[in-house]
N, C-alpha and C positions, 0 to 999 in steps of 0.2 A: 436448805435446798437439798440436802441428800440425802434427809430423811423424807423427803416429800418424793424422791427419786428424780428429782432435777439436775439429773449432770451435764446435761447441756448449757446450762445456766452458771454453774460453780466459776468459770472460768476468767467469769465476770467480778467475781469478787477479788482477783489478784488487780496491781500497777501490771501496764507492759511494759517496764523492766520486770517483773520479782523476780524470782528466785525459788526453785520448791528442791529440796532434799529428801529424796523416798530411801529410807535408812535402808527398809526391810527388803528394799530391791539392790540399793548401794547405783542407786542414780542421781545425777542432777542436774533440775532443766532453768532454764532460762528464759525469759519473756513468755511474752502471751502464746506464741501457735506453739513452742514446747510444752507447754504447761495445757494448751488445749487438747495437744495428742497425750500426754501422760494420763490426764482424768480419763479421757476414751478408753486409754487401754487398760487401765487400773483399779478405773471404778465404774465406769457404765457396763450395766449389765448385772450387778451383783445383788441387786436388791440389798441397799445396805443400810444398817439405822444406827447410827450412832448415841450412846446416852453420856452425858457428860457428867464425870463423875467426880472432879475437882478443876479449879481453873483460879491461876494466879499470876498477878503483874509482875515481874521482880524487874527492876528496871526497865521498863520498856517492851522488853519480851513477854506474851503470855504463853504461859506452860497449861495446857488443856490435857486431863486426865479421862480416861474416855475408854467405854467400853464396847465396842461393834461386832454385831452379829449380821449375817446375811448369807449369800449364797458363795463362802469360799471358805477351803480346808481345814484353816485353823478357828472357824465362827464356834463358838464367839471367842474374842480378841481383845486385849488390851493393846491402846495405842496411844502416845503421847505427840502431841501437838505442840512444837514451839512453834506461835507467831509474832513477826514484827508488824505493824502496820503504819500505812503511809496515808495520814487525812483518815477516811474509812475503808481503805483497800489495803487488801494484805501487798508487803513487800518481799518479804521472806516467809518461809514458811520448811519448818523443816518437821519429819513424821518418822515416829522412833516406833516400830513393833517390840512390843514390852512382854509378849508370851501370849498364849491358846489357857482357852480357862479347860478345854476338851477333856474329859480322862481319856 
């Protein structure tokens, strides 16, 4: 969805409990209308693409290795993705900024 520029839509892919941790902002929200105003203010609008460039189970958690470019400072970016999921909806979800590839 967010490479297709669907942020309207993302929000759909959490439980309304989860849980999201934006490391690189040092926030964290809670249920669905937190988690709906976080993607508004953090990712619509940025034209963003993300390419996935490792992704692994270790108990339960996946760890998503991932490189994003789009319309903000540090593009392009590495970013890590831990998530939990609950059935097929994320329950947790936490997002670590890993560094600017920029010179």
């Amino acid at each position: 969805m967010k490479n297709e520029h669907d942020d309207a839509g993302l929000w759909s892919l959490f439980t309304k409990d989860a849980t999201v941790i934006d490391g690189g902002e040092g926030k964290a929200m809670q249920g669905a209308d937190e988690i709906q105003r976080w993607i508004q203010k953090a990712i619509a609008g940025l034209t963003l693409h993300t390419e996935i460039r490792d992704c692994n189970d270790q108990g339960g958690e996946w760890i998503i290795d991932t490189v994003m470019t789009g319309n903000f400072k540090a593009s392009p970016a590495r970013f890590e993705y831990f998530i939990i999921l609950n059935g097929d909806k994320i329950s947790s979800l936490r997002v670590e900024f890993r560094g600017s590839f920029k010179k």
